[in-house]
C-alpha positions as CSV (number, residue, x, y, z in Angstrom):
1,X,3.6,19.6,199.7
2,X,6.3,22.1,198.4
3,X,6.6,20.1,195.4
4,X,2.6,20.0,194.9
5,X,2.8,23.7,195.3
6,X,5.5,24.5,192.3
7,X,3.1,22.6,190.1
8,X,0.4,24.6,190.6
9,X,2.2,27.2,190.5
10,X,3.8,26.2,187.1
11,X,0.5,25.6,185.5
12,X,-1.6,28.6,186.6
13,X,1.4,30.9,185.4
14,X,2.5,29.2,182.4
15,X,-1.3,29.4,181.3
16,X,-2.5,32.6,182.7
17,X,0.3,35.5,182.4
18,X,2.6,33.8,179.5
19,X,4.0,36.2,177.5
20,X,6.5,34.7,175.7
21,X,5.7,35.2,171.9
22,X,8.7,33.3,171.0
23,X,11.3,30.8,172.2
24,X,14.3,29.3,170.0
25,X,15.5,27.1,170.1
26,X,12.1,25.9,170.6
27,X,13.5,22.4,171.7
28,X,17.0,21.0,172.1
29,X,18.8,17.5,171.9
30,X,20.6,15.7,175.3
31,X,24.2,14.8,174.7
32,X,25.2,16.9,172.3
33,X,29.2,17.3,172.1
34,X,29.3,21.0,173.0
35,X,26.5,21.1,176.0
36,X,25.8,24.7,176.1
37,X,22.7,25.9,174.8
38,X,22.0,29.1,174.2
39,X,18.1,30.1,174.5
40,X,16.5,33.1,173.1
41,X,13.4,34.5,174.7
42,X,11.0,36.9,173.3
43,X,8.4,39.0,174.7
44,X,7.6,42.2,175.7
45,X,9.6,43.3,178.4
46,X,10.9,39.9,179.0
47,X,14.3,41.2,180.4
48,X,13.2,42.5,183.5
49,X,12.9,39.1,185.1
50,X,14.9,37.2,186.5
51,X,15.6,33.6,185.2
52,X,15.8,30.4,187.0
53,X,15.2,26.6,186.7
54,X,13.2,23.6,187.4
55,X,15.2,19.5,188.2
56,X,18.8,21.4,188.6
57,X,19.3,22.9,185.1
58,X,22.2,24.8,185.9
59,X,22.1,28.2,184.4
60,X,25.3,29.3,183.3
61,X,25.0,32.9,181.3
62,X,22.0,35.3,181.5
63,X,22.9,38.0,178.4
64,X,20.3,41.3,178.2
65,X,20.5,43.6,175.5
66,X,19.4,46.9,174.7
67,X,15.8,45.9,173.9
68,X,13.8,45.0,176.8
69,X,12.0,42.4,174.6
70,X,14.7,40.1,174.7
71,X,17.0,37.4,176.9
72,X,19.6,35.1,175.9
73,X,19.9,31.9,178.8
74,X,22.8,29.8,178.5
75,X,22.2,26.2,180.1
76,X,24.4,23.0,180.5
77,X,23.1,20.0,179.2
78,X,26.0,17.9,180.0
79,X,25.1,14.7,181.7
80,X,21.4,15.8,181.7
81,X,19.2,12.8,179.7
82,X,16.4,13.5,178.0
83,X,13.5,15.2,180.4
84,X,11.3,18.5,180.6
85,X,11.6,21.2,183.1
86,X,10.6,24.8,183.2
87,X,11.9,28.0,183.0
88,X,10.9,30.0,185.9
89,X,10.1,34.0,185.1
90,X,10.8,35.7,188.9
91,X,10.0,39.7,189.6
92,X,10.3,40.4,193.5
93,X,11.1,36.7,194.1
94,X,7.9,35.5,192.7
95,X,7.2,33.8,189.7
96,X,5.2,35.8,187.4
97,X,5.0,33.0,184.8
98,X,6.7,30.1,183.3
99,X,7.9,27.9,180.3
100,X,8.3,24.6,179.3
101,X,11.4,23.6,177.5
102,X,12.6,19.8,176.4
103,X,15.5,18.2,175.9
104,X,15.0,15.4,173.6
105,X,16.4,12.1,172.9
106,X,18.7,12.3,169.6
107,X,18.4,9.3,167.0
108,X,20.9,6.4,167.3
109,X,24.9,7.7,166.4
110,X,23.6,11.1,165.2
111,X,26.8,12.6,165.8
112,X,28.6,10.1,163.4
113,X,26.1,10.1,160.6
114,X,27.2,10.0,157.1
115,X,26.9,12.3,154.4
116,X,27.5,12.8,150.7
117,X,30.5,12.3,148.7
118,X,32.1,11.4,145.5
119,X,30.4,8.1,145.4
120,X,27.3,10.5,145.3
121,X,25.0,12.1,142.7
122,X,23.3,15.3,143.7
123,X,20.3,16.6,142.4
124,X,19.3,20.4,142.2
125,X,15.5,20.8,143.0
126,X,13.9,24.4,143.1
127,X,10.7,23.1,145.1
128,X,8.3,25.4,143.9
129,X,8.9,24.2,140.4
130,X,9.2,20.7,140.9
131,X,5.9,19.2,141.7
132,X,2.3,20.2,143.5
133,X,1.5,17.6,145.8
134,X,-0.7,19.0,148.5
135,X,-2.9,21.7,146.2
136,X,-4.6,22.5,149.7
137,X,-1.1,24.8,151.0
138,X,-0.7,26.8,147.2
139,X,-1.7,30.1,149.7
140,X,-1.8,30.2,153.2
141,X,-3.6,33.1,155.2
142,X,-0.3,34.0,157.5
143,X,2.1,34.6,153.9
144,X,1.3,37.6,151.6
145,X,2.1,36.3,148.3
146,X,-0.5,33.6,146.7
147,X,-0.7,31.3,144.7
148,X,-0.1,32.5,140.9
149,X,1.0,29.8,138.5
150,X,0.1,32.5,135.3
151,X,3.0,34.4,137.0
152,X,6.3,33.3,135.5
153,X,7.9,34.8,138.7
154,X,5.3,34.2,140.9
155,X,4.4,31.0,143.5
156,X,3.7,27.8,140.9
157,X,2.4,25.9,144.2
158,X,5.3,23.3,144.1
159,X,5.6,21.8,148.0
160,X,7.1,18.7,150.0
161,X,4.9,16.3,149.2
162,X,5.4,16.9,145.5
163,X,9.0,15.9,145.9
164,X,7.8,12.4,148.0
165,X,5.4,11.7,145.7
166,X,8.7,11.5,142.8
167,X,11.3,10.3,145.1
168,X,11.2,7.4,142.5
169,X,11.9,8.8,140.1
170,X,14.4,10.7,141.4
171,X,16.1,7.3,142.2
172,X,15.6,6.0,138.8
173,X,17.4,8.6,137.2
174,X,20.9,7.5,139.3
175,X,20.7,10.5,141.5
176,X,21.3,10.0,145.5
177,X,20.9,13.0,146.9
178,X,18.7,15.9,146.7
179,X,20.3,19.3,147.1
180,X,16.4,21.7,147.4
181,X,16.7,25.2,147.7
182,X,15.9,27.0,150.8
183,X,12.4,25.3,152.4
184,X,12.1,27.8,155.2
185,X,9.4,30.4,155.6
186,X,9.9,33.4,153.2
187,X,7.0,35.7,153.8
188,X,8.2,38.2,150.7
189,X,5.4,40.2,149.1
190,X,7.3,39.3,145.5
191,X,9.1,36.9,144.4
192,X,9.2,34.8,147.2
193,X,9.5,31.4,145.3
194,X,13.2,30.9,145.7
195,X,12.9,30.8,149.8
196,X,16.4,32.7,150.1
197,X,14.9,36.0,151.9
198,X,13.9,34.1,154.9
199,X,11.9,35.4,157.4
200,X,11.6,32.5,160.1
201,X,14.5,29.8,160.4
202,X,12.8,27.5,162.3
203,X,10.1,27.0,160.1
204,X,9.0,25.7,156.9
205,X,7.6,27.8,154.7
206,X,3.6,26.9,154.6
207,X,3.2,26.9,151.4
208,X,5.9,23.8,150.9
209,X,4.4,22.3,153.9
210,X,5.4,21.5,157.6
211,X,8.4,20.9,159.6
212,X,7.2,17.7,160.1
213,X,6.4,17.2,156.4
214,X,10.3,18.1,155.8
215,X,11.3,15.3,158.7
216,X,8.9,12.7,156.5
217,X,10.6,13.4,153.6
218,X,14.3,12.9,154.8
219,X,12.6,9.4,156.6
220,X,10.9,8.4,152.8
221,X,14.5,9.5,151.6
222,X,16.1,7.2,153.9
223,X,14.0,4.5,153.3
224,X,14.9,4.7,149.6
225,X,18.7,5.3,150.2
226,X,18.7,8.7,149.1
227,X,20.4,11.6,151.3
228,X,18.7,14.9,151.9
229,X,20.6,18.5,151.7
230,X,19.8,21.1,153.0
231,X,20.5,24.7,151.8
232,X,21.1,27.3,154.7
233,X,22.2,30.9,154.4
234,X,24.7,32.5,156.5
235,X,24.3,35.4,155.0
236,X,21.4,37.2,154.9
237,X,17.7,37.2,156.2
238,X,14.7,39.0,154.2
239,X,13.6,42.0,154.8
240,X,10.4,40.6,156.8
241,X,12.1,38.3,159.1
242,X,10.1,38.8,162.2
243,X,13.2,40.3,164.0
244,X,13.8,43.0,161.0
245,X,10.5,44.8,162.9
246,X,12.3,44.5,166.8
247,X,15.9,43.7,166.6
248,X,18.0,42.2,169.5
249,X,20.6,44.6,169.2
250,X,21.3,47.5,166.7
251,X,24.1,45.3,165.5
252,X,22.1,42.3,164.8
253,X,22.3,43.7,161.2
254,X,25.0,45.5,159.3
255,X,23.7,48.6,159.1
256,X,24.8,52.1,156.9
257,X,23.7,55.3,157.0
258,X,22.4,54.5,153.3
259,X,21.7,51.8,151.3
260,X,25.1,50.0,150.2
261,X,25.1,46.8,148.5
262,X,27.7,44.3,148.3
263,X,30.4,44.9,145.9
264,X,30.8,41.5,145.4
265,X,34.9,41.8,144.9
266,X,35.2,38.3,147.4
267,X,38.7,39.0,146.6
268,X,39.4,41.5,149.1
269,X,39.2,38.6,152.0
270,X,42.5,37.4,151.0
271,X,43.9,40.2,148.9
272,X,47.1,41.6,150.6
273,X,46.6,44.8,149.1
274,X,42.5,45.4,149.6
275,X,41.7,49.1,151.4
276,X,39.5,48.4,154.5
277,X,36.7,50.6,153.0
278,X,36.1,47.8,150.1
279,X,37.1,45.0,152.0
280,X,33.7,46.5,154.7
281,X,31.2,47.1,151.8
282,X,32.1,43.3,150.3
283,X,31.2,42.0,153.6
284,X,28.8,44.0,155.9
285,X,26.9,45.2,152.0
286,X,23.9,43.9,151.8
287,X,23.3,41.3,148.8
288,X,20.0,42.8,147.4
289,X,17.4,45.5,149.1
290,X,15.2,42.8,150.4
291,X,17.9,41.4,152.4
292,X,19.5,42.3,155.3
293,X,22.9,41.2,155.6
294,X,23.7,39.3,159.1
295,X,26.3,40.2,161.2
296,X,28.0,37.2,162.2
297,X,31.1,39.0,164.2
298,X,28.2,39.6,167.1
299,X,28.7,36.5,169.1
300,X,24.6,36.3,169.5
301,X,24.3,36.0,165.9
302,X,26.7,33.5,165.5
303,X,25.7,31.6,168.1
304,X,22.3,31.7,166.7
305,X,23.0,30.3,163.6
306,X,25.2,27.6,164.4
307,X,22.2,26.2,166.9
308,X,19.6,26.7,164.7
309,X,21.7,24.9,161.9
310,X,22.3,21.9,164.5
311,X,18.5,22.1,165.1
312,X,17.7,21.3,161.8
313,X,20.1,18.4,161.4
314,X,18.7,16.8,164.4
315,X,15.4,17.8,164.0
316,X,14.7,16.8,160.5
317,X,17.6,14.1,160.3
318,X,19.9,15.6,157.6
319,X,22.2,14.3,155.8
320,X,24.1,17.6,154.4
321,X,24.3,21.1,154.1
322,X,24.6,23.5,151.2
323,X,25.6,27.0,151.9
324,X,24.7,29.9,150.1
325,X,26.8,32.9,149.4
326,X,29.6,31.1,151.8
327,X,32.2,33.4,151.3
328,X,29.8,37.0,151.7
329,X,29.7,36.5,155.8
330,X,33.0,37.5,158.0
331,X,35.4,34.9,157.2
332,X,36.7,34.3,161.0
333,X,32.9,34.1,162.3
334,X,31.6,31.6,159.2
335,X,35.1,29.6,159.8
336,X,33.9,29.3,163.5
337,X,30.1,28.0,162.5
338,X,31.8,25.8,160.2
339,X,34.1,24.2,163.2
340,X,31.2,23.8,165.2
341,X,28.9,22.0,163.0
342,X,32.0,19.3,161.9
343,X,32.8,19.2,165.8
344,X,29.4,18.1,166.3
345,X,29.3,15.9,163.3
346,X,33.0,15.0,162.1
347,X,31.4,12.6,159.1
348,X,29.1,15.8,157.6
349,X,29.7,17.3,154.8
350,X,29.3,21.1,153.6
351,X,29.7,22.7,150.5
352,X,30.0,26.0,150.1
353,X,28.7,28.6,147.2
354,X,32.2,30.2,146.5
355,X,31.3,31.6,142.9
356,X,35.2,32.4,142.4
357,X,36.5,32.1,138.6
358,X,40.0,31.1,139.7
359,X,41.4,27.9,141.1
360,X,43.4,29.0,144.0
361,X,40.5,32.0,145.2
362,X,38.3,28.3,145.1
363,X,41.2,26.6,146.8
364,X,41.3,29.0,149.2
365,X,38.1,28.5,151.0
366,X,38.4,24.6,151.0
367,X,39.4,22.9,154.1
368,X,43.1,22.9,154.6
369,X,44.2,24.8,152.2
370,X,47.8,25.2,151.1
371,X,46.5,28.7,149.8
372,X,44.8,29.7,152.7
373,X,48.1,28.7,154.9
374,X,49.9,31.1,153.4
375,X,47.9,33.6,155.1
376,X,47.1,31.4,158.4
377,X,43.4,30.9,157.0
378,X,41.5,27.4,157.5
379,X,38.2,28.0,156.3
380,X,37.3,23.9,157.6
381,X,35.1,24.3,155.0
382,X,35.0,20.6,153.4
383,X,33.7,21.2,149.7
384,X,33.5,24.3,147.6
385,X,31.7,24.7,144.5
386,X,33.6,24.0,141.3
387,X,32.6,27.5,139.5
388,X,36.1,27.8,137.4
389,X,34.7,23.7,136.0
390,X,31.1,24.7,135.2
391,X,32.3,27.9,133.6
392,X,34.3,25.6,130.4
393,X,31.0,23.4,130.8
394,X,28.6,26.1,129.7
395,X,30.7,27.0,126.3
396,X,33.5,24.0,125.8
397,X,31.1,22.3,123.8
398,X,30.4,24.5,121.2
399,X,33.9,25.1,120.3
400,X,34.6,22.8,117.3
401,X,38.5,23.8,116.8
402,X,41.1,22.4,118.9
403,X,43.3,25.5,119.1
404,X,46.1,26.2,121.8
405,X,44.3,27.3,125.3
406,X,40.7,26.3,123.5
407,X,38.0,23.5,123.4
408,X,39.0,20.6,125.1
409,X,42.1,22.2,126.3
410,X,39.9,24.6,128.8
411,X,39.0,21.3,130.5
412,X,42.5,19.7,130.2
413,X,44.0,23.1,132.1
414,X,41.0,23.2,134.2
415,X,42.2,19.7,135.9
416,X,46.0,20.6,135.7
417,X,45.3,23.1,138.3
418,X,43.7,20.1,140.8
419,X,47.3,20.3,143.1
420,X,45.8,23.3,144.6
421,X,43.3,22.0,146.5
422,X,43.8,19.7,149.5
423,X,40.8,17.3,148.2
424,X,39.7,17.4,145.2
425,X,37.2,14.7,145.3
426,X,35.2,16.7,147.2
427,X,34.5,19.3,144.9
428,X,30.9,19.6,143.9
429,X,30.9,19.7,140.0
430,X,28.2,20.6,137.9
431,X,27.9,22.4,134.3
432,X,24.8,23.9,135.8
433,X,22.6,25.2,138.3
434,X,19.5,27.4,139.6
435,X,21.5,30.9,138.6
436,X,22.9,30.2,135.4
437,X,22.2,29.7,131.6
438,X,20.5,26.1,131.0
439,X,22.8,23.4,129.1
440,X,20.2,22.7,127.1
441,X,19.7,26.4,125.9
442,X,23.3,26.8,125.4
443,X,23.8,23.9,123.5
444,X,20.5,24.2,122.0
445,X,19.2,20.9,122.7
446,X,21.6,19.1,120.6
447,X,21.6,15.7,122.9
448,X,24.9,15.2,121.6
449,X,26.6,17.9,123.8
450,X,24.4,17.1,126.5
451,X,25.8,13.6,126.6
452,X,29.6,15.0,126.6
453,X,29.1,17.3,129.5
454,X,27.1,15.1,132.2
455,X,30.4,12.3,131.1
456,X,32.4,14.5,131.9
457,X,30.8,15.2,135.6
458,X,30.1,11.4,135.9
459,X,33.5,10.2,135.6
460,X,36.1,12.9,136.8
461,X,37.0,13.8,140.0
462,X,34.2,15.4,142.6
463,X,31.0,14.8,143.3
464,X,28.5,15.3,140.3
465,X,25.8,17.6,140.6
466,X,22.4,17.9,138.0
467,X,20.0,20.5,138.1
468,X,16.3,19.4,137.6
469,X,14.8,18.5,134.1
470,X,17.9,19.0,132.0
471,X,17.8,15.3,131.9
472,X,14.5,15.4,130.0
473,X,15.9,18.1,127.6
474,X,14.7,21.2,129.8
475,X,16.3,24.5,128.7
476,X,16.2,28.0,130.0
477,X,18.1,31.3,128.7
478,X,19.5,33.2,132.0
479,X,18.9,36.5,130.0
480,X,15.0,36.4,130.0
481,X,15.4,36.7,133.5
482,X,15.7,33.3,136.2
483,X,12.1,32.5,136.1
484,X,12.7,31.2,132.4
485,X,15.8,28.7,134.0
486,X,13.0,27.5,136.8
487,X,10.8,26.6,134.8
488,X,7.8,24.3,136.0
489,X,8.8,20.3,135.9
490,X,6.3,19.0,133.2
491,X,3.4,16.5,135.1
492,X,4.4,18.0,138.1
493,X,0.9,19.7,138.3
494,X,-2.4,18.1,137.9
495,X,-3.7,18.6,134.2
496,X,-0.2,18.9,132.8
497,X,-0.7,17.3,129.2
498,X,3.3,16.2,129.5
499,X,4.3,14.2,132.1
500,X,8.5,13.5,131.9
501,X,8.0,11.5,135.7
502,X,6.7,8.3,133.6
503,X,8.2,6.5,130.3
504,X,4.9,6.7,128.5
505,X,3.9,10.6,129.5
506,X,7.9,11.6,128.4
507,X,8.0,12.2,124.7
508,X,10.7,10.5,122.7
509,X,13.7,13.3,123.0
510,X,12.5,13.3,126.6
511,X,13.1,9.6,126.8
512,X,16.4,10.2,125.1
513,X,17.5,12.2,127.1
514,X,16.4,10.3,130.7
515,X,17.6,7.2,129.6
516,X,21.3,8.4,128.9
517,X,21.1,10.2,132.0
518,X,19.7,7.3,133.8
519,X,22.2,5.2,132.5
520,X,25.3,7.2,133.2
521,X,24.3,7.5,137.1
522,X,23.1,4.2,137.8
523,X,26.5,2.8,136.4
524,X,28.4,5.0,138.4
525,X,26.5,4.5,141.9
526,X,28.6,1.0,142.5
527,X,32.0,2.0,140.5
528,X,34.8,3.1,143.7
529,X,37.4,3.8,140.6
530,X,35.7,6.9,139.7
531,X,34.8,8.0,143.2
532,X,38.1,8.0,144.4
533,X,40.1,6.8,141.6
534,X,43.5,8.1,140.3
535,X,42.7,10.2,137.7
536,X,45.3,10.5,134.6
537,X,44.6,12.6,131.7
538,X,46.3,13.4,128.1
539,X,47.2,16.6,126.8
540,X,44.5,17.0,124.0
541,X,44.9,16.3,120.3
542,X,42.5,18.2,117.4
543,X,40.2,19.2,120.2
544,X,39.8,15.4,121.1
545,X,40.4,14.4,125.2
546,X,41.0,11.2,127.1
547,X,41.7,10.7,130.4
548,X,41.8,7.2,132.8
549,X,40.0,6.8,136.4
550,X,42.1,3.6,138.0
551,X,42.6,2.3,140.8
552,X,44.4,-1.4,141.9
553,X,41.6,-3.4,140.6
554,X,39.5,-1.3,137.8
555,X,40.4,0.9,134.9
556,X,38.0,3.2,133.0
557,X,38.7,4.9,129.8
558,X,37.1,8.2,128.4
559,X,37.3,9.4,125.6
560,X,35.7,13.0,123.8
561,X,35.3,13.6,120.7
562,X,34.4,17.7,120.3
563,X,35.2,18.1,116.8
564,X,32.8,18.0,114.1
565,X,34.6,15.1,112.6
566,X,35.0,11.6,113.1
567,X,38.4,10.7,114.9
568,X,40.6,7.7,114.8
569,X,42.8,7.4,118.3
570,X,45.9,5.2,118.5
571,X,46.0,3.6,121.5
572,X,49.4,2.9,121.7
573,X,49.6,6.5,123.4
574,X,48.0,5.4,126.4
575,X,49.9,2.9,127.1
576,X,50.6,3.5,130.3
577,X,46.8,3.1,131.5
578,X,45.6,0.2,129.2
579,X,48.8,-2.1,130.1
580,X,47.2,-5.6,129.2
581,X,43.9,-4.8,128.8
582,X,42.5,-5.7,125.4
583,X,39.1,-4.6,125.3
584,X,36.6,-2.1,126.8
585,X,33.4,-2.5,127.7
586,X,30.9,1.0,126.4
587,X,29.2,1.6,129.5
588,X,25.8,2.9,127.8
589,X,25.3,0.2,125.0
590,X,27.3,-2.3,126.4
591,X,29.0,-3.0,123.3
592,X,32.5,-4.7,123.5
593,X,35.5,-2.6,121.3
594,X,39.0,-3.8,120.7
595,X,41.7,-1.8,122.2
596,X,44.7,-2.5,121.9
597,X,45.5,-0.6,118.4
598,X,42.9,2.2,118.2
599,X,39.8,3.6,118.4
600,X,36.7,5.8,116.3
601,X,35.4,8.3,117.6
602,X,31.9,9.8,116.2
603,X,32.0,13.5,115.9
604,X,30.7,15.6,118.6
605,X,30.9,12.3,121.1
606,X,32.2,10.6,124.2
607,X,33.3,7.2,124.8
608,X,33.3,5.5,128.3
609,X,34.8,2.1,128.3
610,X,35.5,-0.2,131.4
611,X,38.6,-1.4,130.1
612,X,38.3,-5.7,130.7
């Protein structure tokens, strides 16, 4: 009878006085490694109650803060299985009102599922640009900014199901994975295309689609052996995240008594000699206006983000994360949400935006650092972005003179510097992404240079990344401001005269371009050597390069050309990496080439040979 009674009870309260506006987590997993869960309510004057549970959820922390509108529950999950149960809202001893929480069942060895790595090809997708699938969610009635394709900086209507509808394609072109800028809800009144000035975390922005449209897509990616990445910001929040209008605590935020952005001198984190006034404004500055930089050293905040990051890799199945602006947030507190996604996970991978110039500063935020040592610092950061690589990729190529300390030799020093970091296989690499200069605009479309610089990412060390519709010749000057490098995917909308997704709508430099491309990658999906292959290089000769990816079994030559002349190699230099071989198999025309006395080189080119 007691037990018929708390039902009622549950349902007439839960129905008639709930006044919970929000819960998050709004669901959680059983048997997760670490089994506290942390759950924000929010409502008004929701910390006057007391807290309990239904079926023996042991409570463990109740935390109030200084706004009556919120209460932090702490719960143990461990040896719980999957069930619901209620949260019981008591004033006086009675409950006032109620809430229904889950704990679900996580997929089949979640905790050990595997993520990207140098066997991998990532591909850079700015959603909005890519592809209008659902024309229904261009404007939504709870975001302010519409639907405005006229607007080179406004919402071009690219969504979720634009992406599943290419996933093909993607596939085709020898990419992977999918690295897509941030898909969560960013309610912006301007510019809110690029999704980094969230203002809900646990939602999808409308206008891409659904959370469960973003779980179908990682299942269709699955299906089709792709992985899916996910971007997340540490960092910062927009300025109309729903919290920016009732903060949890004063400190939620790092607050000044004016305006101060960022200096951006990352340095400071490890510089022995940085003052404490620049080393504060690096870190606690905000980025930009519209975003509010996150203060990670309050435990709530933290905590916060590392669940809601866990939520999204269960939820949605993930495969990955890529995290923006890594090294703006407190380094002990990001360190900390890094150790607790990788305890959860020890097979997932992270790569973090460190947009450092110099090897060891890059070094120094990877994953057991022998630079970070020096000062006690593990980051457990696994990758880092390879900024010092892509900064020779963006201008190497239009140097024709081999000099001392220029063309080819910026590349040949770049990889000299490799002991510094503990692994550098798991360095992203890319000559190109979302915030810089296109390729193609710096090497003004001359397919030539093109073809040097994705070589170079396919075949050295690190995990390659591409950035969307470069390989159909797309190009984009950074100085006419970043709508002009996210530029719309041609037949990504309906009534686009151009369509690059098919062989027949790509024109005939756009075919040029994919099939290279397309070539390059699908080759490389199946070849270990250049994963995680040695990698032994020459010092270069009249701007000409070569360097060897071997292992017990395979060899693989490459060669580059970046003079304007045609070059004869003698072979008998690299003797030490040919060994018997007497022939080499041209990866792209599949063309067989003696040698074991020398080889041409075409000017302006790049030979890739499978030596046999």
């Amino acid at each position: 009878m007691k037990k018929l009674f708390l039902l009622f009870l549950i349902f007439t309260t839960s129905t008639m006085f709930a006044q919970i506006e929000r819960i998050e987590p709004p669901f959680w997993y059983a048997g997760m490694k670490n089994p506290e869960l942390q759950i924000m309510f929010y409502g008004k004057n929701i910390a006057k109650y007391n807290v309990s549970t239904t079926n023996s959820i042991p409570i463990t922390k109740v935390e109030r803060t200084s706004n009556q509108n919120y209460i932090f529950v702490t719960i143990n999950t461990k040896n719980i299985p999957p069930k619901e149960f209620y949260f019981l809202f008591n004033e006086n001893n009675k409950v006032v009102f109620t809430k229904k929480y889950t704990l679900k069942q996580r997929r089949e060895n979640s905790a050990e599922r595997k993520s990207f790595d140098a066997s991998d090809m990532m591909y850079l997708i700015m959603p909005d640009r890519f592809s209008n699938g659902n024309s229904n969610n261009n404007s939504d009635a709870s975001t302010t900014e519409k639907y405005n394709r006229e607007l080179p900086e406004g919402r071009h209507g690219g969504d979720i199901q634009g992406i599943i509808n290419h996933l093909d394609y993607i596939k085709e072109l020898g990419a992977t994975t999918l690295w897509i800028t941030p898909l969560c809800e960013d309610n912006e009144a301007v510019y809110s295309y690029h999704t980094y000035a969230q203002t809900d975390v646990y939602k999808i922005d409308p206008r891409y689609g659904t959370n469960e449209d973003y779980a179908r897509l990682a299942t269709e990616m699955h299906k089709k052996n792709l992985k899916l990445v996910m971007d997340y910001v540490t960092n910062h929040w927009g300025m109309q995240h729903w919290m920016m209008k009732d903060l949890p605590t004063q400190d939620w935020i790092h607050q000044f008594e004016n305006f101060t952005q960022t200096n951006h001198r990352r340095t400071v984190i490890h510089d022995i000699n940085a003052s404490k006034i620049d080393t504060k404004v690096c870190m606690d500055g905000w980025f930009a206006p519209s975003m509010p930089d996150l203060n990670q050293t309050n435990p709530l905040v933290l905590n916060y983000l590392t669940q809601n990051a866990i939520w999204w890799i269960e939820s949605s199945n993930l495969d990955g994360f890529r995290v923006d602006t890594y090294n703006y947030a407190d380094p002990v507190a990001i360190t900390k949400w890094t150790k607790a996604i990788t305890d959860e996970y020890p097979n997932f991978n992270i790569v973090g935006e460190i947009s450092m110039r110099d090897q060891a500063q890059l070094s120094y935020w990877q994953k057991d650092s022998p630079i970070g040592k020096i000062q006690n610092f593990n980051s457990h950061l696994p990758s880092v972005m390879d900024f010092n690589l892509s900064d020779e990729l963006l201008q190497v190529f239009n140097v024709d003179e081999g000099k001392w300390g220029l063309g080819m030799d910026k590349i040949y020093d770049n990889f000299t510097n490799d002991f510094l970091f503990p692994n550098p296989n798991n360095l992203l690499i890319f000559a190109e992404n979302h915030d810089t200069h296109r390729i193609n605009h710096i090497y003004q479309n001359d397919l030539r240079k093109y073809k040097m610089a994705m070589a170079l990412i396919a075949t050295s060390r690190g995990i390659p990344q591409t950035y969307y519709g470069s390989e159909i010749g797309m190009a984009g000057n950074k100085d006419k401001g970043d709508a002009d490098i996210r530029q719309d995917f041609p037949g990504g909308w309906q009534g686009d005269t151009n369509n690059a997704f098919t062989k027949e709508g790509r024109t005939d430099i756009q075919n040029d371009y994919f099939n290279f491309t397309s070539k390059l990658f699908n080759w490389r999906k199946n070849k270990s050597v250049v994963h995680f292959g040695k990698m032994t290089h020459y010092i270069p000769e009249n701007n000409t390069y070569v360097y060897f990816r071997h292992n017990a079994t395979e060899n693989v030559m490459v060669a580059f050309n970046n003079s304007n002349e045609t070059k004869t190699l003698k072979t008998d230099r690299f003797a030490e990496n040919i060994g018997n071989f007497k022939t080499g198999k041209n990866v792209i025309t599949d063309n067989t080439i003696d040698v074991t006395k020398e080889i041409t080189l075409e000017p302006k080119s790049v030979l890739i040979l499978e030596l046999e």
